[in-house]
N, C-alpha and C positions, 0 to 999 in steps of 0.2 A: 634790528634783525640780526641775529647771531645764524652761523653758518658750523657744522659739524663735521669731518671728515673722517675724524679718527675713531672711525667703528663706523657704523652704518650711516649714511649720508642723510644727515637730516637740515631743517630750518626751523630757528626756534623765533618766535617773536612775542612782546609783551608777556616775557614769561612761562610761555606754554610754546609745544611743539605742536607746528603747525600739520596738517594731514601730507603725506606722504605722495609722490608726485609719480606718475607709473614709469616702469622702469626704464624708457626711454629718455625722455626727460631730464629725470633724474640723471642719469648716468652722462647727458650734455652736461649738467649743471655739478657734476663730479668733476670732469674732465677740465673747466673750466676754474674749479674752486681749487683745483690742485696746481694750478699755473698762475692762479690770482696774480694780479699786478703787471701782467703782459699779456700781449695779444695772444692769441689762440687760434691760429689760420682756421676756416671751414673743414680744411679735411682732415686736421685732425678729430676735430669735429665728431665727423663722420664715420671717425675709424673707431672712435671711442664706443660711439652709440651702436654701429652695425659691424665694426670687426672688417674682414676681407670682402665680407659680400655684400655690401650696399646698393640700394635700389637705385634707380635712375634717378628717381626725385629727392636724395637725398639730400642736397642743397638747398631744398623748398622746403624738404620736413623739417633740417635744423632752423630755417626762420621760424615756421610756426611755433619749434618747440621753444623757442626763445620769447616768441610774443607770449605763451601761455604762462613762462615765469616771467617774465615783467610783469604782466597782470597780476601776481601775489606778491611780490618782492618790492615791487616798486613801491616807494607813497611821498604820498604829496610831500613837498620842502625838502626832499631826502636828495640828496644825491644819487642818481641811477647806480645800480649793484651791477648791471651787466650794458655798457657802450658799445654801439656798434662801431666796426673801424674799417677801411679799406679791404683790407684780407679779409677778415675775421671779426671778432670779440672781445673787449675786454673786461674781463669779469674784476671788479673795485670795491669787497667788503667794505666796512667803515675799521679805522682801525680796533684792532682789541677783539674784535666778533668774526674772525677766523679761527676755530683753535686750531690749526696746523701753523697758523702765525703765533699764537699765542705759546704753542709750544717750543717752536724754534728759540722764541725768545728765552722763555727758561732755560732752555740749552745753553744757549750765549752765555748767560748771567752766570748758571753754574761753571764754567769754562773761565768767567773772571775771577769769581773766587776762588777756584781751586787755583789761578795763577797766584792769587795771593796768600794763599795756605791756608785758606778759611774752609778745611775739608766738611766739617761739620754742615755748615750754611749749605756748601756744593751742595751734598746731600740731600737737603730739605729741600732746596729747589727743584732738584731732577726728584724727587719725589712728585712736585706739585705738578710737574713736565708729564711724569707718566700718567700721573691720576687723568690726565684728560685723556686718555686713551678708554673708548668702550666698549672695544672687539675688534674683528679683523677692520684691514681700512681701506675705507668703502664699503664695509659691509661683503665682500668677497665679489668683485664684480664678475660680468663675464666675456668682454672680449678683451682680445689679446693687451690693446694698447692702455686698458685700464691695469689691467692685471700689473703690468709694467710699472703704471703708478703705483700701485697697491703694495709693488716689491719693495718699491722706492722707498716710503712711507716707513712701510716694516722694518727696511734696514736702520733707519734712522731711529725707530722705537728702540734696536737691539742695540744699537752702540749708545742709546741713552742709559740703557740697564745696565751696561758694562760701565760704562762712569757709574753710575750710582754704587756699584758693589765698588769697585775701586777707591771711590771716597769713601765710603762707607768704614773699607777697609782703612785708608788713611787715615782718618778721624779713629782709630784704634779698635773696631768691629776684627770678628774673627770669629767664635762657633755660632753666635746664631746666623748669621748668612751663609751656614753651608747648605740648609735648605732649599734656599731659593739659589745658590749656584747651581747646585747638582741639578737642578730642573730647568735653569738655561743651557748647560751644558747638554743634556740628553736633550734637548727642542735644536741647539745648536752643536752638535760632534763635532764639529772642525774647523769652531772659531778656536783657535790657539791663546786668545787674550781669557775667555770664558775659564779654558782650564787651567792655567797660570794662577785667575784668583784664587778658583778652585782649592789650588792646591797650598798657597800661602793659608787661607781659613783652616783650611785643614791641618796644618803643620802649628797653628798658634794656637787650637785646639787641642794639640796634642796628639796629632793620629799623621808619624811622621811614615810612616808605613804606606797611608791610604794615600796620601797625597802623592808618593814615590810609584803606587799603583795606578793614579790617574796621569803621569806623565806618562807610564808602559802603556796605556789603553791610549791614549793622543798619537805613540808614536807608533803603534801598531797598526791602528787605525788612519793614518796618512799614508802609511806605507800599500796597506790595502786600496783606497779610494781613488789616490792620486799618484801614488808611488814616490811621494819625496820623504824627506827627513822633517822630523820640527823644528823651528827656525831657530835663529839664535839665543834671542829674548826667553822663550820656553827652555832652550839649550841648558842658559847659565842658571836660571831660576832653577834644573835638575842637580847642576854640578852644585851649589849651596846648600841642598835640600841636603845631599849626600855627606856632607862636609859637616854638617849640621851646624851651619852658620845662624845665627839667633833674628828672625824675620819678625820679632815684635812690632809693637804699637810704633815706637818712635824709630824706626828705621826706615830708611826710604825704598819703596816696592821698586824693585826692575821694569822696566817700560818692555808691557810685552807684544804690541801693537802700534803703528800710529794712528790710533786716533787722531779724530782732527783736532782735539788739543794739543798734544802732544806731535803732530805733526807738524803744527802752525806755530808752535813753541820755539822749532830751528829752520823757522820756514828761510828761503836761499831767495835772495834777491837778483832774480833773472836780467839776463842783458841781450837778450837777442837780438835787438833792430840789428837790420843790417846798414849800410853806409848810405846816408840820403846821396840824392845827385848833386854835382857841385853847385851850380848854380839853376836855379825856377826860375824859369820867364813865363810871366802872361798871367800867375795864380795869383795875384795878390789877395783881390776880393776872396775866394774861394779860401786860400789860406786862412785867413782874419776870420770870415765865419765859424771855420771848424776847431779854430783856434781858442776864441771864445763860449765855442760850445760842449767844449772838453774841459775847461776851466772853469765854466763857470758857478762851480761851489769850490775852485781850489781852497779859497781861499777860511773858509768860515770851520770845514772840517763836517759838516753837516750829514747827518746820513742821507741821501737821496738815491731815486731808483736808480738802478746801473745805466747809466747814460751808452747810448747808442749812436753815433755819426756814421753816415753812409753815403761814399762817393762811386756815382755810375758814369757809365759812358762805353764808349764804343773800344775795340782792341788798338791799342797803341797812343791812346786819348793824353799819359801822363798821369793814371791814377794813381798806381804805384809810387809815382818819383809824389806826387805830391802827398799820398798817404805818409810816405817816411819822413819827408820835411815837414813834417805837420810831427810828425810823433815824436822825432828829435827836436823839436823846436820845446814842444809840454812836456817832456822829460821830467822836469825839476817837481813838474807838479805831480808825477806819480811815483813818490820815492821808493817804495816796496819792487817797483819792477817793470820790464816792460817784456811782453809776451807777443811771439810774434812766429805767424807761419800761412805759408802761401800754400793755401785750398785745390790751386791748381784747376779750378774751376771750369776754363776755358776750354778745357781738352774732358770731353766727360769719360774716356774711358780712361784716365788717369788723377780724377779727382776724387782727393782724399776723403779718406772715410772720418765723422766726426770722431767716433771712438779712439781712431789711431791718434787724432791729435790733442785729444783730451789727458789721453797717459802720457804725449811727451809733454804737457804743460805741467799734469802734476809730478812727474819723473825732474821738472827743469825746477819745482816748487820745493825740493826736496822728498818728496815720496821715495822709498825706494820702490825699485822694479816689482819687486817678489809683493809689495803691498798696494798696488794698484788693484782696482776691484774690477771683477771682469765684465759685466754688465756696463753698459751706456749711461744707463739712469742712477749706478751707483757713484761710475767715476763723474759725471756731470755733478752730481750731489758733492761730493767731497769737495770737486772743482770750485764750486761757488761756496763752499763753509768755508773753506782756504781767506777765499777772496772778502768775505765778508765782512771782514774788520779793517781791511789794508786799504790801499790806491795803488793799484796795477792796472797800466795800460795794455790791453790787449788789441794788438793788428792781427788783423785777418784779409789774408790779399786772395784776390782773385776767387768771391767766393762764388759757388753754381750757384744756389739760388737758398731758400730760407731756411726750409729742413738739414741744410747742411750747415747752416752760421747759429742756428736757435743754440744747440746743447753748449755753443760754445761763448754764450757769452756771457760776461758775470752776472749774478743777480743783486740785488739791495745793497747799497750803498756806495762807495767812494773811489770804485772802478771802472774804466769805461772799457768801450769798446772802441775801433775803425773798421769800420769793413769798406772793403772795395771788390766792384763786382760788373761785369758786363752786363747785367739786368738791373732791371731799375728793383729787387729786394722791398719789395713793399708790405710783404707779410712784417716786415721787421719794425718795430715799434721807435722808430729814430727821433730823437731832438735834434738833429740834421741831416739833410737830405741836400747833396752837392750834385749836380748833374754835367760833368764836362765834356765843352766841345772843340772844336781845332780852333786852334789858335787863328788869332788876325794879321793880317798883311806883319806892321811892324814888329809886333814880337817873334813870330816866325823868322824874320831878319834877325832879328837882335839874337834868337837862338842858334841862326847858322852863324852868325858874328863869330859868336863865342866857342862854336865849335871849329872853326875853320880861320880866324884870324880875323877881326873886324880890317884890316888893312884890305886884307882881299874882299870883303864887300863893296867897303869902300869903292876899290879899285875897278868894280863891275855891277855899279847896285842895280841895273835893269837884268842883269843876268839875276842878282841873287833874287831880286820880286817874282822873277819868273821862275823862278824854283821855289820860292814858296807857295806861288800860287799854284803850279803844277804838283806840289806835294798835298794839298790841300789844304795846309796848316798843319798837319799832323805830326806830333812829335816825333814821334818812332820815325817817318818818312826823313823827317829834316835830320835825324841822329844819323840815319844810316848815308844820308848824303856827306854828313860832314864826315862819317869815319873813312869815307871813301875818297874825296877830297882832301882830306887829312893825311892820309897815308899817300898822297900824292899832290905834293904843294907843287907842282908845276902844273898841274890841270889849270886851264881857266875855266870860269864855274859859267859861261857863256858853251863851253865845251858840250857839259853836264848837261846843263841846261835844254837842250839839242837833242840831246838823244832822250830825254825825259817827254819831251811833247809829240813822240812816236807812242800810241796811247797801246798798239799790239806789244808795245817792250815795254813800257814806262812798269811796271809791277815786277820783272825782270830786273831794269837799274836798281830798283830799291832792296835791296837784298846787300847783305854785307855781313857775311861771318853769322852767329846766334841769330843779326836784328835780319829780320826779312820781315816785310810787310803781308807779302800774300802769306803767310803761314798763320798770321798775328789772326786775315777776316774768316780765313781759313776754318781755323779752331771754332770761330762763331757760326760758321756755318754747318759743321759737323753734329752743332748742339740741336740745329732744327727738326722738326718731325718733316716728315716725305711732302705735305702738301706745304708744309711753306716753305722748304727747298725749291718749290716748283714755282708757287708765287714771287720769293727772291729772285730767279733764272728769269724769269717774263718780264718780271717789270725792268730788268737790267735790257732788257733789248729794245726800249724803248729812248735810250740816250738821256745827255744831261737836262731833262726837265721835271718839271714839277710836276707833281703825280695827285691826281685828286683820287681817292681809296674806290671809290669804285669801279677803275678803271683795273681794277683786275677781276671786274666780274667775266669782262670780253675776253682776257687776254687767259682764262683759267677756266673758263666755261662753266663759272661756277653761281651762285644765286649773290648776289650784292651784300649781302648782310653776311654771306661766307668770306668772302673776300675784303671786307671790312674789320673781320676778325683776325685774317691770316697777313692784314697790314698789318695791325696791331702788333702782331706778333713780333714783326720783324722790329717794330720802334723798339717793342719788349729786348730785343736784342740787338739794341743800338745799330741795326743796317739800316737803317731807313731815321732821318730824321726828318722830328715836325719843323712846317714853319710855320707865319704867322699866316691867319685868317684870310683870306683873298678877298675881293672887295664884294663878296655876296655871301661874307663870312664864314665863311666854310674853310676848315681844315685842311689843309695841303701837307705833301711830303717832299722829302727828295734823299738821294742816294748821296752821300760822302762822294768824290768823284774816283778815287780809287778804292772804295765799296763799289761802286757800278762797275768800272773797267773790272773788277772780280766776277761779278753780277753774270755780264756779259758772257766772259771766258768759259764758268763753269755753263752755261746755256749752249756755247759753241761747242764744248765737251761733251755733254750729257743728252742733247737732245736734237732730234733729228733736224733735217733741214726743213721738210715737210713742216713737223710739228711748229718747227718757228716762225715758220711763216703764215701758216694756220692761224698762230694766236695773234700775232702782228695784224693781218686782216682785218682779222674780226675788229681789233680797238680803233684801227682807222675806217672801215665801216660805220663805227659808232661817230667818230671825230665827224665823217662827214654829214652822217644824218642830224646831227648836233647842229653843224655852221648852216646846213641849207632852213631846217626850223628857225634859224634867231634870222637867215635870210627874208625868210616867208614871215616873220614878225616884223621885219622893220618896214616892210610894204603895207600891212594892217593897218586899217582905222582903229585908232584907240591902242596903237601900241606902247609900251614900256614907255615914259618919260626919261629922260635923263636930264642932268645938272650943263649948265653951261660948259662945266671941265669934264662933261661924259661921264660921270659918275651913275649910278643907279639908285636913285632915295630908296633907304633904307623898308620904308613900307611898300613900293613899287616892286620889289623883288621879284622877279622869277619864283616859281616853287622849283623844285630839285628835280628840274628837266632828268639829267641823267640816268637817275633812279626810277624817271619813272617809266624812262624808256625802256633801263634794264627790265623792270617789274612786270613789263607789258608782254614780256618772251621771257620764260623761263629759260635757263639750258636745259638741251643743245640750241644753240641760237639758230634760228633760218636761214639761210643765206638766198638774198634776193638779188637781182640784177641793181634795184632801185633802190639803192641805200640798204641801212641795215636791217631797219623795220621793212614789212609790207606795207605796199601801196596803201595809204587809206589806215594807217595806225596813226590814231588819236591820243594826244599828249591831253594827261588830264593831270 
């Protein structure tokens, strides 16, 4: 099965084109073929096929339009052409029957030859590069987020033609290619590389006139459009023209653009990481993971996909500190460079735009300023042509979620990525997936050790357990103790420790200069929508327990299947973690314990006394009519068995009392003297 992009989107198979797919469809299976080899979240999806105004069912229409091409695409023994995957899709030509792959690759190829002065060959290649192009690409689609690709596409077609006249010219061309310049030039007025050839063809032709006229027309014409001057590159190629300096066959042409040959030619080998933290305690395993999954084609040289590692966790967790000792540790294996810059994720009315950080990677790449391309889709393109012969690690800290980490990571081949991100980033196509949580009893010691003097633990180790334990494990919590402590070696941490287990101050002591812990849950609560701000404040007034998800149908007045989603959300944003299964296997949660003391605070701020006690009711309402049913169960003939050790056999099971009690009373719930249900509600 051959796949077509370059002109109208077709599928060709056994040699013929197959019948044409209606333009829905189609235009998934566009959007899809143009990102080949990575996932493809739904809504991109969605943007592709319906643009800004998408129906409600839009997420139901891209499955079906997906089963309708798997039913033609698919076949027996073949490996599937499009994977479903958590987010999204992964659409996986076979290789060689993409030609938007097929192209790139002749691009490459001509780019090695022309390194090695084989102008002639360059040429034949970007020859065979263009011929597969058979009209606009995509065939001209029609929403916005195709069209994007489509620009994508095209730019990459026009800097293939500029190599080709370039070599053309190298290889010692000159009048017959002013034909087909002057008709790039008038398709493109104000690529500067375009009329630079222009003008060398014309000068080895002999029309040292017309060429001196097409630099007045570029530079009139800039001045008009954009109001600059022509750059330097077009500058000198005038001052020679003028000089009548001899631009024959065997002279070497002025570099009037960078192309990404020529841009990759002096590409600058980036140093950004910043300083890891002196000493990691508690990462070992997690380290060794990401460690080996970053590495693991150092060694062979091998092209493979751009590997992707991704560590989540809650604000203050240590991803950072262990994102950077992980990336100074693989250094050696990514000699071209290491790229690196914080998304600032956390705080969403201050997190960065991909675009802004794609011009300072290729600005850090050697690009100059003035040659960054102003589009997302062009500087993302050049970004990854850069990368795609080299080994550069790129870190990416604190990113908000997928659409902001996608443009930035490399494509094919022998560069990775790191992200780290207070969401668990699952649209992202990762060979690692690290998820950290607070540390345990003794490495929390061993990190106050280090920050404050092992002597002085020593000296008090049931003070310093009970600072760990009061801090939760949390790095950031135990950093801000030691810098506090530190700056005051006569404190005894029995002192500290004292005023921390006042739980109305305890988010108060943890603050110390930049580190404050309430600022860190702070930031993650700012990112929620209004209903699960209100779910996070509810379930925080319920204290340090374990929380089964339905229990913010009572506390939220809301239907169980809502409030199963607005927990979700909150694991989504690391306030709420899972634990394990309860003995009637059901999912459980619970709050970090200064996530809740946050939980609480912002409920005592934000919402009435009334309201809070309101919601409080209702869940103990629920609690009780819960204990007096398994009461009235254990007086029944024929109730519930249990195990010698009280357990409940697994086939014995309760059905999901809870739910069904919610189910039984929609909100607004009743409120009865007699429990939470009325008299005479039957659990079924």
């Amino acid at each position: 099965m051959e796949f077509r992009v370059l002109g109208p989107v077709e599928v060709w198979g056994a040699g013929r084109r197959l019948p044409s797919f209606a333009r829905k469809p189609t235009a998934l299976l566009a959007a899809g073929l143009v990102d080949a080899g990575r996932v493809v979240p739904v809504d991109r999806l969605v943007d592709a096929v319906w643009g800004e105004e998408p129906p409600a069912t839009a997420a139901k229409l891209v499955q079906s339009y997906v089963a309708a091409l798997r039913r033609v695409l698919h076949r027996p023994g073949r490996a599937p052409v499009i994977v479903t995957r958590p987010s999204g899709y992964l659409f996986q030509p076979e290789a060689e029957k993409l030609d938007l792959w097929l192209f790139q690759d002749l691009v490459e190829r001509s780019r090695m030859e022309t390194g090695r002065s084989r102008h002639a060959a360059a040429a034949d290649t970007l020859e065979r590069a263009l011929g597969l192009w058979r009209g606009p690409a995509l065939g001209g689609p029609r929403t916005p987020a195709l069209r994007v690709e489509a620009t994508r596409l095209e730019e990459m077609r026009t800097a293939a033609a500029e190599q080709l006249m370039d070599a053309r010219l190298q290889a010692g061309g000159g009048a017959e290619l002013i034909g087909e310049l002057t008709r790039l030039v008038s398709e493109h007025p104000l690529r500067e590389r375009l009329r630079g050839l222009l003008m060398v063809a014309l000068y080895r032709a002999g029309r040292r006139a017309d060429a001196l006229a097409v630099y007045r027309d570029c530079s009139r014409l800039l001045r008009q459009e954009l109001g600059v001057e022509p750059g330097r590159e077009l500058t000198e190629l005038h001052a020679q023209l003028l000089a009548a300096d001899v631009l024959g066959p065997g002279n070497r042409l002025p570099r009037l653009t960078p192309e990404p040959a020529a841009a990759t030619a002096g590409l600058r080998v980036p140093e950004q990481l910043p300083a890891a933290v002196g000493r990691l305690t508690g990462r070992r395993a997690e380290t060794e993971r990401l460690v080996t999954a970053l590495t693991q084609a150092g060694g062979s040289g091998a092209e493979v996909p751009g590997r992707v590692c991704v560590v989540h966790g809650m604000g203050g967790v240590g991803k950072t500190a262990l994102a950077l000792h992980v990336a100074h540790r693989v250094a050696t294996s990514f000699p071209d460079g290491r790229l690196y810059a914080d998304l600032r994720g956390a705080d969403p009315a201050r997190a960065a735009h991909p675009g802004e950080v794609v011009a300072e990677f290729l600005r850090a790449l050697g690009v100059r300023a003035e040659h960054v391309p102003g589009a997302l889709s062009e500087r993302t393109a050049l970004y990854r042509t850069m990368l795609a012969r080299r080994r550069v690690l790129v870190v990416l800290d604190d990113a908000a979620g997928d659409r902001q980490v996608q443009p930035l990571l490399p494509g094919a081949g022998g560069s990775a990525a790191l992200v780290t991100g207070r969401r668990h980033l699952t649209g992202l196509d990762a060979s690692a997936r690290v998820g950290l949580g607070a540390l345990g009893p003794r490495p929390t010691t061993e990190l106050l050790g280090h920050l404050v003097g092992t002597d002085r633990v020593a000296a008090e180790p049931s003070a310093a357990l009970d600072i760990a334990r009061l801090c939760g494990g949390l790095p950031l919590a135990i950093r801000v103790v030691g810098s506090r402590l530190g700056a005051r070696d006569r404190w005894p941490l029995a002192g500290l420790a004292s005023r921390l287990r006042d739980e109305h101050r305890r988010l108060d002591e943890l603050c110390a200069g930049d580190l404050d812990v309430r600022t860190g849950i702070a930031r993650s609560y700012r990112g929620l929508s209004t209903p699960e701000r209100l779910a996070f404040r509810r379930l925080g007034l319920l204290g340090p327990v374990d929380l089964a998800p339905w229990l913010g149908s009572p506390l939220l007045g809301v239907s169980v299947a809502e409030a199963e989603r607005l927990v979700e959300a909150l694991v989504e944003a690391h306030l709420l973690e899972v634990l394990d299964p309860d003995d009637t296997g059901r999912i459980r949660y619970r709050f970090h314990e200064l996530v809740r003391l946050y939980a609480e605070e912002r409920a005592y701020a934000e919402d009435s006394a009334a309201d809070r006690w309101a919601a409080v009711e209702r869940a103990l309402r629920l609690w009780l009519t819960l204990v007096r049913h398994a009461a009235h169960q254990e007086h029944r003939p024929g109730r519930v068995p249990r195990t010698p050790d009280g357990d409940v056999p697994e086939r014995s099971r309760p059905p999901d009392r809870p739910r069904r009690l919610l189910d039984h009373h929609e909100p607004p719930y009743p409120r009865h003297t007699d429990g939470f249900l009325p008299r005479g509600a039957v659990l079924r």
